[in-house]
PASEBA-1860 file (N, C-alpha, C; in nm, 3 decimals):
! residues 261
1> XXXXXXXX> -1.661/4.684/7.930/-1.562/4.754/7.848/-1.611/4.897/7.828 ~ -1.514/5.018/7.879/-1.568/5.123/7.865/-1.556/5.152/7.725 ~ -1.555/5.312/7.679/-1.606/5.382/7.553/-1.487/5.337/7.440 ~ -1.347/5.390/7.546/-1.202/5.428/7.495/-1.166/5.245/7.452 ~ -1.151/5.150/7.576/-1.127/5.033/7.549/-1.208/4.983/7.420 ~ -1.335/4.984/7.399/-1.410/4.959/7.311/-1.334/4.989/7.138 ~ -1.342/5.145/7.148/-1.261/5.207/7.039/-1.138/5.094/6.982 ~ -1.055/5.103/7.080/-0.952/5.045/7.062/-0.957/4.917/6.991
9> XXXXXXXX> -1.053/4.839/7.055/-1.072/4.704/6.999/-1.111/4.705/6.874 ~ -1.226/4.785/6.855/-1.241/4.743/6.697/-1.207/4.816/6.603 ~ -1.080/4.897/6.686/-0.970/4.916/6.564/-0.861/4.842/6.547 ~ -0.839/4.771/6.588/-0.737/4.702/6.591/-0.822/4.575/6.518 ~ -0.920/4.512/6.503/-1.000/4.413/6.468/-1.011/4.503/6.325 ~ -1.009/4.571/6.283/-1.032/4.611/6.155/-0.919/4.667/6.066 ~ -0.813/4.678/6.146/-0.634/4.638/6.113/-0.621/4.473/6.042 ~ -0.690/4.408/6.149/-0.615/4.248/6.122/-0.694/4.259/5.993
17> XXXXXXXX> -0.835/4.297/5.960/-0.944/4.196/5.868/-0.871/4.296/5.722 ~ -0.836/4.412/5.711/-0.757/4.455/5.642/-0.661/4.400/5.573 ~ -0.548/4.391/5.678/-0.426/4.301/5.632/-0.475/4.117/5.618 ~ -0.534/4.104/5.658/-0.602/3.949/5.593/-0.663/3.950/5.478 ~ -0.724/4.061/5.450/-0.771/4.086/5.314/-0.652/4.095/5.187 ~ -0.565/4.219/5.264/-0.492/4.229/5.188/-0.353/4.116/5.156 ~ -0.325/4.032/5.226/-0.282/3.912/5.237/-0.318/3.807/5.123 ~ -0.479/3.778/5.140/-0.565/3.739/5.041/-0.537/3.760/4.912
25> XXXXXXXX> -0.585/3.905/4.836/-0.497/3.947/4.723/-0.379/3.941/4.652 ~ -0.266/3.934/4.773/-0.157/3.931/4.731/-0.130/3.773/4.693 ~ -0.171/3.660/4.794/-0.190/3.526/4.723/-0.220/3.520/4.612 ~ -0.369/3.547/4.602/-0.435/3.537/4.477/-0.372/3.606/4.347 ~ -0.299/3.702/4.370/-0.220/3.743/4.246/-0.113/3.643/4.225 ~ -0.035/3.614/4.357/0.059/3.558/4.282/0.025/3.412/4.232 ~ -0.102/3.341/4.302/-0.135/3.237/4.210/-0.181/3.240/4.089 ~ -0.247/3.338/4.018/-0.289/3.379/3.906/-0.185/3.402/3.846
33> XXXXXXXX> -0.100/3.458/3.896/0.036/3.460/3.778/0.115/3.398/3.765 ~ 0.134/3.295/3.891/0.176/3.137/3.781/0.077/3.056/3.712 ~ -0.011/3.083/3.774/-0.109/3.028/3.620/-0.083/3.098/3.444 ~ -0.076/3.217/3.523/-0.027/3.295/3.350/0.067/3.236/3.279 ~ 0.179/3.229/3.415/0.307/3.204/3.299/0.314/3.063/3.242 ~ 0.261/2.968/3.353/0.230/2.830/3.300/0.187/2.820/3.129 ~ 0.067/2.906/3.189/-0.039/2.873/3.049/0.038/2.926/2.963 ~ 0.151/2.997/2.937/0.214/3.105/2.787/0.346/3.029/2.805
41> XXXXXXXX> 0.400/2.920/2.907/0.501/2.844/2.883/0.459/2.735/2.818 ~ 0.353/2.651/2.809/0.338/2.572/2.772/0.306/2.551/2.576 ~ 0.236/2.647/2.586/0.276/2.628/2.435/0.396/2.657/2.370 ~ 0.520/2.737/2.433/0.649/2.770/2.396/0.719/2.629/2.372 ~ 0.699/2.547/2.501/0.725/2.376/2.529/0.706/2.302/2.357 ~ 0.571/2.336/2.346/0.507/2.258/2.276/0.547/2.304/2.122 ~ 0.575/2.361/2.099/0.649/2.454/1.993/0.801/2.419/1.979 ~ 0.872/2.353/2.083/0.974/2.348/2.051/1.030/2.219/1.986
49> XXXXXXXX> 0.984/2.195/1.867/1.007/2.049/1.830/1.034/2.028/1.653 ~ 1.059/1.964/1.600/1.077/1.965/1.461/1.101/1.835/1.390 ~ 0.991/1.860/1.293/0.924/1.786/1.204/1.021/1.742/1.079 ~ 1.058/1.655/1.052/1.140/1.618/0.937/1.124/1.480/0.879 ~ 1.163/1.468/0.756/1.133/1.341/0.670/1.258/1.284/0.609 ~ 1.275/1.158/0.661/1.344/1.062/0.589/1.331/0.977/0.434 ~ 1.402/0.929/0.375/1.403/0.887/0.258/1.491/0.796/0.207 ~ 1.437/0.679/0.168/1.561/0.548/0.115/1.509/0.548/-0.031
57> XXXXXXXX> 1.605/0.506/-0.102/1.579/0.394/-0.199/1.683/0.308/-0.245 ~ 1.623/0.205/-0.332/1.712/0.080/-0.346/1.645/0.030/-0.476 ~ 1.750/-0.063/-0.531/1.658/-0.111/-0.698/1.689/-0.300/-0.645 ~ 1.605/-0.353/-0.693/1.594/-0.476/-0.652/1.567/-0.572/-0.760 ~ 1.565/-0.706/-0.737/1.570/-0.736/-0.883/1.444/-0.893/-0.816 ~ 1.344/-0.875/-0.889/1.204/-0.953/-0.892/1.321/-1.149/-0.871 ~ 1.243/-1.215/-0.802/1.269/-1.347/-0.787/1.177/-1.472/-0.794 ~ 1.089/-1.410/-0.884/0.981/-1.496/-0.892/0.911/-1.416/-1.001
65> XXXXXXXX> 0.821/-1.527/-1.131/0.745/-1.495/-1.243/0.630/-1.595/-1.256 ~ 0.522/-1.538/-1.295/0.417/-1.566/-1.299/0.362/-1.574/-1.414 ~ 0.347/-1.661/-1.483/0.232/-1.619/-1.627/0.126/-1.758/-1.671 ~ 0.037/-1.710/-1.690/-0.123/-1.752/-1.716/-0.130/-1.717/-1.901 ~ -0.175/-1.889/-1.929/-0.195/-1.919/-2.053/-0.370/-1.925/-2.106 ~ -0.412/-1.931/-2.176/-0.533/-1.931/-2.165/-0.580/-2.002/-2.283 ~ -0.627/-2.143/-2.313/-0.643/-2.216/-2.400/-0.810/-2.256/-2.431 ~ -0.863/-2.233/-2.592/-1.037/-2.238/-2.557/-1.054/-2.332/-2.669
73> XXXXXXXX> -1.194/-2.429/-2.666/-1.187/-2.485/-2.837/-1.360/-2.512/-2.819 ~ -1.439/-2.465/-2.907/-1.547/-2.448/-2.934/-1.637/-2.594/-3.016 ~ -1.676/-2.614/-3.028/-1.800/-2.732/-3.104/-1.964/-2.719/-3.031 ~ -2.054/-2.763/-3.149/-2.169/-2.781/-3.110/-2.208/-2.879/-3.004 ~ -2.130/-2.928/-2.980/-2.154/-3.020/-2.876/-2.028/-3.038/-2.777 ~ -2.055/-3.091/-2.650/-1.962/-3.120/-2.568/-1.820/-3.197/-2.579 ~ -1.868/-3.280/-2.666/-1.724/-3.384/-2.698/-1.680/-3.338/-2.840 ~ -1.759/-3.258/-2.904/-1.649/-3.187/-3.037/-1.596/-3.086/-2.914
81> XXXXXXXX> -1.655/-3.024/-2.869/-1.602/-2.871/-2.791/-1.449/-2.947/-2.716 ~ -1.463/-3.036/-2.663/-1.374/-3.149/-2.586/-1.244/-3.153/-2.669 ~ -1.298/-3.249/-2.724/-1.215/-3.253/-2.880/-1.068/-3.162/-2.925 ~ -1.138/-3.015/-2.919/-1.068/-2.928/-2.975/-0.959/-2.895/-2.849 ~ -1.045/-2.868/-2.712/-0.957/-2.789/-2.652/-0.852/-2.859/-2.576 ~ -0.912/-3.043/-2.597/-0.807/-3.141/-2.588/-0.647/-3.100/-2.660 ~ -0.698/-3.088/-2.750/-0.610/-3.086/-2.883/-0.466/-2.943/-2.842 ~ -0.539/-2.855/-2.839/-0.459/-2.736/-2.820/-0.435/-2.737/-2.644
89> XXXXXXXX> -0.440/-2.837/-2.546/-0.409/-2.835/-2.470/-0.275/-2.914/-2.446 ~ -0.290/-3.032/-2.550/-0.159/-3.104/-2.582/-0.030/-3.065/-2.635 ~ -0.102/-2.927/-2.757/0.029/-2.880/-2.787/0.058/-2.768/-2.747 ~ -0.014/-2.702/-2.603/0.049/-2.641/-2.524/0.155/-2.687/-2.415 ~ 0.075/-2.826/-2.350/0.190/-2.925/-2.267/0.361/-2.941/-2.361 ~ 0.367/-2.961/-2.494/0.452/-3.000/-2.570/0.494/-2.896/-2.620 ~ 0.472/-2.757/-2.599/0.540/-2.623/-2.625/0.581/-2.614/-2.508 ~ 0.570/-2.598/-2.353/0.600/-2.591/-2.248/0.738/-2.669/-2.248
97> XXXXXXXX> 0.722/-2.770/-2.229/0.810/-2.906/-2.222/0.983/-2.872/-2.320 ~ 0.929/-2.793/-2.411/1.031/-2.775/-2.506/1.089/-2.673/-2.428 ~ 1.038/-2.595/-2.332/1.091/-2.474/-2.307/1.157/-2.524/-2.180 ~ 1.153/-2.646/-2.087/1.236/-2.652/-2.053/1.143/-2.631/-1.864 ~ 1.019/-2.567/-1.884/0.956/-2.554/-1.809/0.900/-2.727/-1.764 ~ 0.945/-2.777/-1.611/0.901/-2.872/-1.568/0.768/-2.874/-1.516 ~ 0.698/-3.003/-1.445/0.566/-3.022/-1.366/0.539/-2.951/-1.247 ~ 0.648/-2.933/-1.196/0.634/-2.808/-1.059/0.618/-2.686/-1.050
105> XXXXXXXX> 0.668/-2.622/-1.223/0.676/-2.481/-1.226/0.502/-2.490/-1.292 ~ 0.420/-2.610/-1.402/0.341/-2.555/-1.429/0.197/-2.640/-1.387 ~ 0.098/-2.573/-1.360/-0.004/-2.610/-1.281/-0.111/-2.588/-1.422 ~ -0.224/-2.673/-1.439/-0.322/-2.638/-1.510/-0.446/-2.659/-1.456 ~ -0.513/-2.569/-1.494/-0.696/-2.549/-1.420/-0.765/-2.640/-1.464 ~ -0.880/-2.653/-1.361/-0.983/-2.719/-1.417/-1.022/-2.649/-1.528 ~ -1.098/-2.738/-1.644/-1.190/-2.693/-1.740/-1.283/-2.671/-1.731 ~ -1.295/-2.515/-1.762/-1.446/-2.404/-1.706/-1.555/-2.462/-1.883
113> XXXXXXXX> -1.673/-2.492/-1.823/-1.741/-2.490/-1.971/-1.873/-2.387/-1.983 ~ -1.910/-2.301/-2.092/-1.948/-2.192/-2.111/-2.061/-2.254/-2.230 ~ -2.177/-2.236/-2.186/-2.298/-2.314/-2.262/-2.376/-2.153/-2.322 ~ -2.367/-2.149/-2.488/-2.432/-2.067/-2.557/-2.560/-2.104/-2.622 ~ -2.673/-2.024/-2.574/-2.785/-2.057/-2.606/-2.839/-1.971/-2.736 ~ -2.927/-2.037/-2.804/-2.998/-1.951/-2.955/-3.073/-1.825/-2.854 ~ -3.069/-1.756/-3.006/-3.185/-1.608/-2.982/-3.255/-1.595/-3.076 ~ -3.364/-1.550/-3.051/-3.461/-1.488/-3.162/-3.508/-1.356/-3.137
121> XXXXXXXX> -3.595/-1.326/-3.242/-3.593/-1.179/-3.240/-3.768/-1.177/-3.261 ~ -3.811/-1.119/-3.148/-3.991/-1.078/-3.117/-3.991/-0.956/-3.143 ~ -4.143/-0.909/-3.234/-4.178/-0.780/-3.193/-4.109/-0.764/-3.348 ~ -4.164/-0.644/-3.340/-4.146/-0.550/-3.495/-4.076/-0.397/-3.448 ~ -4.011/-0.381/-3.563/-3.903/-0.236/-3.534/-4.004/-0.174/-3.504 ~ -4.008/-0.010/-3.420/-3.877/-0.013/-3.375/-3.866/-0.086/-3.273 ~ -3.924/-0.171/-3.203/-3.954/-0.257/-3.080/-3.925/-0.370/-3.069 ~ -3.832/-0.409/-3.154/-3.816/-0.568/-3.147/-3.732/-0.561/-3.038
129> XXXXXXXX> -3.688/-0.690/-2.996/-3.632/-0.761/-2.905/-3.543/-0.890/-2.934 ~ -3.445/-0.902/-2.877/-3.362/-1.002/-2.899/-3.389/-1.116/-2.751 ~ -3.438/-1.216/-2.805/-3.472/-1.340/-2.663/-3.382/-1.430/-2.652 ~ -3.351/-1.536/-2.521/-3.262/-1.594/-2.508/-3.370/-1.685/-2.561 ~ -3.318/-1.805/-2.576/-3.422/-1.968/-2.605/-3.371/-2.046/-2.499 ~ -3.412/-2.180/-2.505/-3.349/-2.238/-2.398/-3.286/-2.347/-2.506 ~ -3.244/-2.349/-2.614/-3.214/-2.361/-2.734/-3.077/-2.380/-2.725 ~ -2.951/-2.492/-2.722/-2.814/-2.479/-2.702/-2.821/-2.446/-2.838
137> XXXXXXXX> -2.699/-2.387/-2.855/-2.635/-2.339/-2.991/-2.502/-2.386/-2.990 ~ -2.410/-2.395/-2.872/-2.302/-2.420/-2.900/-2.203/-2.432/-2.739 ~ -2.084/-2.461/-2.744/-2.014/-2.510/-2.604/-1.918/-2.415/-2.622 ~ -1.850/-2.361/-2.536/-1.690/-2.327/-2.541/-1.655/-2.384/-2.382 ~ -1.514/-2.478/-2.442/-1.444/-2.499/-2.331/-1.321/-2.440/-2.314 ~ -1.308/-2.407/-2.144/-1.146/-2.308/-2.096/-1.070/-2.381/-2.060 ~ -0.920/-2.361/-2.072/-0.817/-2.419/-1.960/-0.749/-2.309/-1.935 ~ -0.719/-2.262/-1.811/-0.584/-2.203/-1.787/-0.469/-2.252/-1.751
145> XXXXXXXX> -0.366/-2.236/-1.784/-0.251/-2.254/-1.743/-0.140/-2.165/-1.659 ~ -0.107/-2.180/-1.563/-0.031/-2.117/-1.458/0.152/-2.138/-1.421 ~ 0.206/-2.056/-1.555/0.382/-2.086/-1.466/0.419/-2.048/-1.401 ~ 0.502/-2.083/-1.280/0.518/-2.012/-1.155/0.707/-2.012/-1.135 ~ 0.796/-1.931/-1.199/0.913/-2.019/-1.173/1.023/-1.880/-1.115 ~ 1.081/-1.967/-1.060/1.226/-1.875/-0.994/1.283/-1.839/-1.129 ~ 1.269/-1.885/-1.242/1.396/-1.844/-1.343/1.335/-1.738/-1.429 ~ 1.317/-1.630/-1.381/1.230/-1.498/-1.427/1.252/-1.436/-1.578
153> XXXXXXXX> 1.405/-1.480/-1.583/1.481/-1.424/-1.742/1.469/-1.521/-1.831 ~ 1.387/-1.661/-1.812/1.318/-1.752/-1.897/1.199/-1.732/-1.950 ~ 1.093/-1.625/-1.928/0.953/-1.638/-1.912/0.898/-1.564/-2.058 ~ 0.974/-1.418/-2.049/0.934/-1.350/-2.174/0.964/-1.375/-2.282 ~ 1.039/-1.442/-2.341/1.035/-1.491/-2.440/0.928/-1.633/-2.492 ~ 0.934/-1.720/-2.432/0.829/-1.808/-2.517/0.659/-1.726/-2.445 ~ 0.641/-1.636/-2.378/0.574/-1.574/-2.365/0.473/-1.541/-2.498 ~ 0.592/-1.474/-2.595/0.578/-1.422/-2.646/0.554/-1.539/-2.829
161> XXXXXXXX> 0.635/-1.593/-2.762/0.643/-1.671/-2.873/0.519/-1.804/-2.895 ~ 0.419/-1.825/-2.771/0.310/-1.942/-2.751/0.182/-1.899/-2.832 ~ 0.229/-1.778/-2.884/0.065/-1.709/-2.968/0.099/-1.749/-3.103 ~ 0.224/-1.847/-3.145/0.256/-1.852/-3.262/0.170/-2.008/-3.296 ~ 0.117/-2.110/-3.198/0.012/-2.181/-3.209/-0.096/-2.173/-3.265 ~ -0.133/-2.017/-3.261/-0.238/-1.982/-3.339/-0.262/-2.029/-3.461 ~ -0.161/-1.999/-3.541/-0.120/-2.080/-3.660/-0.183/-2.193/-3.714 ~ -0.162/-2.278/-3.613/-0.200/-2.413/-3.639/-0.324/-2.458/-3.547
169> XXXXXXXX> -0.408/-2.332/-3.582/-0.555/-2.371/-3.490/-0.585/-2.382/-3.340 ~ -0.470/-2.322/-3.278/-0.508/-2.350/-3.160/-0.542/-2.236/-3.077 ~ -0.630/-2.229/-3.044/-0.717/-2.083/-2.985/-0.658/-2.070/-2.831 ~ -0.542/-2.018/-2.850/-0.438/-1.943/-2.709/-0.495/-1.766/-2.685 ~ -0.423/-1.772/-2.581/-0.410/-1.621/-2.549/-0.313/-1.625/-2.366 ~ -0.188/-1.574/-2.431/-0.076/-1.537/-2.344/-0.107/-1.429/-2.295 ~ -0.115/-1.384/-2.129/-0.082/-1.295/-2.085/0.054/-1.245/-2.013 ~ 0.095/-1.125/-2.025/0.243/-1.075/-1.994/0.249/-1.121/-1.871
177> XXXXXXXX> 0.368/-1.190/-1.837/0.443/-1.190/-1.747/0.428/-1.127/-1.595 ~ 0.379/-1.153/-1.487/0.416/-1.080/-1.392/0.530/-1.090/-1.299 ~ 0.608/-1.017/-1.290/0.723/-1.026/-1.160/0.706/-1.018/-1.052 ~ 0.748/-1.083/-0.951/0.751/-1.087/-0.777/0.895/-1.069/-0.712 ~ 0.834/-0.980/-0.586/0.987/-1.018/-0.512/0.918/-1.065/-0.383 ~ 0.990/-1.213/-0.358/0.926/-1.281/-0.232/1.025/-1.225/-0.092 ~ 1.053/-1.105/-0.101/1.110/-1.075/0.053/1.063/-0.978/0.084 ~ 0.937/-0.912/0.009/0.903/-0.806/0.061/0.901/-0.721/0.254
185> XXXXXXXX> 0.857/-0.841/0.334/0.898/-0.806/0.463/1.008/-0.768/0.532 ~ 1.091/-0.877/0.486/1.244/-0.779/0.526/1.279/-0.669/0.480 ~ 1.218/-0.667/0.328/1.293/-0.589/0.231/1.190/-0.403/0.348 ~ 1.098/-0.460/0.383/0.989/-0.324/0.415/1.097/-0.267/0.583 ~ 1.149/-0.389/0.625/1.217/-0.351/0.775/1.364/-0.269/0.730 ~ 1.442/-0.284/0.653/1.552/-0.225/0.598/1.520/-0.143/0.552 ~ 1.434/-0.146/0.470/1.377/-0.005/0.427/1.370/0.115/0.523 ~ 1.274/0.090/0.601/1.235/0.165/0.682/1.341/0.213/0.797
193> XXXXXXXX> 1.470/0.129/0.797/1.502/0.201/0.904/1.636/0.249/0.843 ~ 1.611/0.253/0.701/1.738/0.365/0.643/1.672/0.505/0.657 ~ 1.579/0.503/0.599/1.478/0.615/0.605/1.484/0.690/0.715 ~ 1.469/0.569/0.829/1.502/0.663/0.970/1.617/0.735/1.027 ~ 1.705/0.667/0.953/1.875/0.684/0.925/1.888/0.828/0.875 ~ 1.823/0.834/0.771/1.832/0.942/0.663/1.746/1.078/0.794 ~ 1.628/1.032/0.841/1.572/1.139/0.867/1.650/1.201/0.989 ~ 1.682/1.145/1.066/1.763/1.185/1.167/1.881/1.252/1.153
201> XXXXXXXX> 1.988/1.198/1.036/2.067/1.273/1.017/1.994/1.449/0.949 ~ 1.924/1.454/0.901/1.877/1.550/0.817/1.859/1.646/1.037 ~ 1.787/1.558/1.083/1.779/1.651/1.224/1.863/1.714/1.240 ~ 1.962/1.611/1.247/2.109/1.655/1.341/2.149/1.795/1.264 ~ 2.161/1.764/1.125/2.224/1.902/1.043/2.168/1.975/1.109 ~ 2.006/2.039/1.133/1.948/2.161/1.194/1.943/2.168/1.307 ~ 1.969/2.106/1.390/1.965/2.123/1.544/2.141/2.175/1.575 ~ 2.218/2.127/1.482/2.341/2.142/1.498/2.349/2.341/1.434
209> XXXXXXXX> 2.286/2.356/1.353/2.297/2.455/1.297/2.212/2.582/1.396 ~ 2.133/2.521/1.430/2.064/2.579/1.527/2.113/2.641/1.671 ~ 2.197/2.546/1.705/2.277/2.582/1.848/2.178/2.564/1.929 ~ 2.111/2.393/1.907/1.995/2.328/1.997/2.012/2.181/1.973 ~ 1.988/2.086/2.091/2.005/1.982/2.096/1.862/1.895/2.055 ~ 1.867/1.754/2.009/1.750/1.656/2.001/1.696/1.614/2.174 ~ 1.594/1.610/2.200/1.552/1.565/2.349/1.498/1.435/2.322 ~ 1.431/1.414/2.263/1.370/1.290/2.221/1.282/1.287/2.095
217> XXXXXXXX> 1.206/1.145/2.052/1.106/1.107/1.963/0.994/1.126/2.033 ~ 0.921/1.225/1.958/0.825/1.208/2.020/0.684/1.122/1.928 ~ 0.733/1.145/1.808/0.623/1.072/1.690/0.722/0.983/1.582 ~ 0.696/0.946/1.528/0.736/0.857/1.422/0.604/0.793/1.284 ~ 0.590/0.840/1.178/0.530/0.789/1.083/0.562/0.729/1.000 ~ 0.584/0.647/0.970/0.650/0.509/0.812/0.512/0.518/0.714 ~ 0.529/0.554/0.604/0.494/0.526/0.501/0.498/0.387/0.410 ~ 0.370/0.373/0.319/0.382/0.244/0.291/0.542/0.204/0.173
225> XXXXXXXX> 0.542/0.154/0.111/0.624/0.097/0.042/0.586/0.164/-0.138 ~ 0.653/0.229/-0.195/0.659/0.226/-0.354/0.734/0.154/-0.401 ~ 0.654/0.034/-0.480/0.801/-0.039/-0.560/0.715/-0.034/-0.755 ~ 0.804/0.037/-0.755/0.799/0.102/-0.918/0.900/0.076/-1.049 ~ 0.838/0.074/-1.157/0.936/0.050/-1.255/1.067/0.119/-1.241 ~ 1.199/0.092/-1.295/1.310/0.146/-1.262/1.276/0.343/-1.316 ~ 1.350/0.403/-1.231/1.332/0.550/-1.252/1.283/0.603/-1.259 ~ 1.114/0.537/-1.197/0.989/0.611/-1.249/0.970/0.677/-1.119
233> XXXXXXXX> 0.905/0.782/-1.147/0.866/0.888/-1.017/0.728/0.884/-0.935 ~ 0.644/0.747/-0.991/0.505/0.770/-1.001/0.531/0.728/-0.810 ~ 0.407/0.797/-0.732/0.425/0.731/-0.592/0.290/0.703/-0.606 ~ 0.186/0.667/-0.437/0.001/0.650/-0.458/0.038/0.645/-0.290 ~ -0.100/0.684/-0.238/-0.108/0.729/-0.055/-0.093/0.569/-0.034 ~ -0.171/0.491/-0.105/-0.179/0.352/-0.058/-0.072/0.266/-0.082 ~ 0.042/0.274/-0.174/0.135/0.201/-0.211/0.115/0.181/-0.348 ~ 0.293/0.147/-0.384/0.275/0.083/-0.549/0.342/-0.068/-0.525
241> XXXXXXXX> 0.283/-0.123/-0.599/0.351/-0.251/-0.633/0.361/-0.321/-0.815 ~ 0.466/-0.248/-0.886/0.454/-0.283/-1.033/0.522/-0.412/-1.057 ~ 0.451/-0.456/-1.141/0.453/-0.620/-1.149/0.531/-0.632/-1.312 ~ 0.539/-0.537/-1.366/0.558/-0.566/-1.537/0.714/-0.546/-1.533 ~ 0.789/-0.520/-1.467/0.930/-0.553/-1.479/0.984/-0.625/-1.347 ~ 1.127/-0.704/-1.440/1.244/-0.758/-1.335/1.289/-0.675/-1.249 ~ 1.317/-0.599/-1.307/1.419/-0.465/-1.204/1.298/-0.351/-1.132 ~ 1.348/-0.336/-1.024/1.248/-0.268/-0.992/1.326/-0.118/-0.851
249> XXXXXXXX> 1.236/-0.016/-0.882/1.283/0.056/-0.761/1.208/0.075/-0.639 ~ 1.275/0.055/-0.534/1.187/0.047/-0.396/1.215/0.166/-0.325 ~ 1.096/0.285/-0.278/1.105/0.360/-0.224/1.051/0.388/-0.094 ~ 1.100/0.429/-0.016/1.037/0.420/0.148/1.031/0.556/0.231 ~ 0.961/0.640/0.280/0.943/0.768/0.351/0.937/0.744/0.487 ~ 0.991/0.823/0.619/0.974/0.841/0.725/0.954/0.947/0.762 ~ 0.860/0.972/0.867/0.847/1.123/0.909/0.896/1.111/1.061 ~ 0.932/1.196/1.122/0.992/1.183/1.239/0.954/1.327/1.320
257> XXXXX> 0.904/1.355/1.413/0.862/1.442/1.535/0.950/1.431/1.628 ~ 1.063/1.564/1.600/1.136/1.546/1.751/1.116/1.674/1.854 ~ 1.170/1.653/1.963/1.130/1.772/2.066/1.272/1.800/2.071 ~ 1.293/1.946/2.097/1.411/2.011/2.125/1.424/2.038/2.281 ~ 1.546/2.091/2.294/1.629/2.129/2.413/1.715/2.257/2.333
END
């Protein structure tokens, strides 16, 4: 290859590696700049969505009552202690009975017995001490009693009225009433999907207002259950469940994550 041919060649070889270079670049830009726009579309994507909360409530009325009697009778010994709490256990059965309360609604406990031992006192002020002995002093025996009944608007009154035994020696103690509602599960599925009812429509208003459509769910959160005295506002992260009234209000939250179009 002479001087001129030579020339020629590796100019023309340094044309191509040029435009291959510059070829190169021009790829590489334009792949870099759909990477750009990717990366600054995607959070636009991700941004386009809206957060809203649903809300039910309903007042319900308890179908089940609960109340625990508590009967004690004391003596120095086991069969006086016996004795007594025999006694006031009979005319708790025969206060019951009057009320109309049958054998199915009421259940009674075993008798718990509670053994009190003497003390004495060691040591001189300011250091004395009070000691147990192994010394009985005295017995107390327990019964509880347990009503369990569907007829809920029966309960508070002789409730109230079984401390009037006292009277006549018999060492009671009534506790209030608790109310139940035994459908809580259904009652939590209706709940929840008014709530969802509610939250969605609340969407629609702003997407409609918006001049933008719903694309889908993308999240969904249910909250637990508040069931609270009537009209009360109190809520808790973990749930309420108030037991001291018949009537009761049941409240239920949904949160809902939707994506737009």
């Amino acid at each position: 290859m002479n001087g001129s041919g030579g020339f020629h060649w590796l100019f023309w070889m340094a044309v191509v590696v040029t435009v291959g270079a510059t070829s190169g670049v021009i790829t590489s830009a334009v792949v870099a700049s759909r990477a750009i726009t990717t990366k600054f579309e995607m959070p636009i994507r991700q941004e386009q969505a809206l957060q809203v909360t649903g809300s039910a409530r309903k007042r319900i009325r308890s179908d089940l009552a609960v109340w625990e009697i508590n009967v004690s009778g004391e003596g120095r010994d086991l069969a006086t202690a016996y004795k007594v709490v025999k006694d006031g256990c009979d005319r708790i059965a025969a206060f019951l009975d009057a009320q109309k309360f049958t054998p199915a609604e009421t259940a009674a406990g075993a008798i718990a017995t509670e053994t009190h031992y003497k003390f004495e006192t060691l040591g001189w002020p300011p250091t004395q001490q009070r000691v147990q002995t192994e010394q009985i002093e005295s017995y107390t025996l327990r019964r509880t009693y347990t009503i369990t009944t569907s007829r809920v608007d029966d309960v508070a009154k002789p409730a109230s009225e079984i401390t009037e035994l006292i009277k006549e020696g018999v060492k009671v103690v009534s506790s209030p009433p608790n109310y139940y509602y035994t459908q809580i599960g259904e009652l939590k599925v209706e709940m929840l999907g008014e709530a969802s009812k509610d939250a969605r429509s609340r969407a629609d208003q702003i997407v409609n207002n918006a001049g933008c459509t719903i694309a889908e769910v993308r999240h969904a959160r249910m909250g637990v259950l508040q069931i609270t005295k009537p009209n009360s506002t109190d809520v808790s992260s973990s749930g309420i469940y108030d037991t001291t009234t018949i009537e009761k209000d049941v409240a239920a939250v949904v949160g809902l994550t939707l994506g737009l179009r």
